[in-house]
N, C-alpha and C positions, 0 to 999 in steps of 0.2 A: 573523460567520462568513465572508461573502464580500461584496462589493460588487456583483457581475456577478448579477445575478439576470432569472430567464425566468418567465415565467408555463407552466404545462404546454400550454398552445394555442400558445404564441408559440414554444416547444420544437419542438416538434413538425413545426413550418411550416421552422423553421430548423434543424434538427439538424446538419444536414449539417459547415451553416460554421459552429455554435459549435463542433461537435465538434473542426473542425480549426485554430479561433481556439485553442480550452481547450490544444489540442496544442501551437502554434507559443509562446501565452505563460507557458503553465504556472498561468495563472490559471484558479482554478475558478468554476464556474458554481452556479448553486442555481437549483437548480427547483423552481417552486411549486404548489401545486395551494389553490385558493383564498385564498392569503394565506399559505399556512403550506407549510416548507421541504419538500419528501419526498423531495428527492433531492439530491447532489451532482456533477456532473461533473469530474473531475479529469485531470490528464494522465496515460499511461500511467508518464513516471521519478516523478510524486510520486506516483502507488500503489506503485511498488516499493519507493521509498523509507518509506512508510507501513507494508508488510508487514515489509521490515526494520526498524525502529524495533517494530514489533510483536514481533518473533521475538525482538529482543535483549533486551528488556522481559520476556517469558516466559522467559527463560534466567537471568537476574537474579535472577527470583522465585526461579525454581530451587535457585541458586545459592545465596541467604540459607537456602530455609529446607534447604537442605544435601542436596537430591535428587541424586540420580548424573547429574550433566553429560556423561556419552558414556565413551569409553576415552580413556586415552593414547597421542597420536602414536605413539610407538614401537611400540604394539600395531595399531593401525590400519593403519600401516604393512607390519608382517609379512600381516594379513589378504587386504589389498590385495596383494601385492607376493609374498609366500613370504619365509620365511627372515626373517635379520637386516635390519638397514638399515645 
């Protein structure tokens, strides 16, 4: 899963600067609590990237099994805006 791994004590003592190591190289961290993972640190662009990959992923689902994807530009457009486009 990661290589960068903290025990939850050694976490804790350091947060500070993994928080802003995790930040500056985008590598994530994994925090432990006796052996076993319970948490992950990550930078904030690959959580956004994460939540996009997510959202696109549930639009897809959508998509196949043929749910209502939102309106058409051209109506969205009028809502937003009045009138034609």
């Amino acid at each position: 899963m990661t290589e960068i791994t903290y025990s939850i004590v050694e976490a804790r003592a350091k947060l500070g600067a993994i928080a802003r190591e995790v930040s500056a190289t985008r590598e994530p961290v994994a925090i432990t609590d006796h052996g076993h993972t319970i948490a992950i640190l990550m930078s904030p662009a690959d959580a956004l990237e994460l939540e996009e990959r997510r959202a696109l992923a549930d639009y897809q689902e959508r998509q196949a099994r043929g749910e209502s994807l939102g309106i058409p530009h051209d109506e969205a457009f009028r809502r937003v805006f009045g009138g034609d486009d």
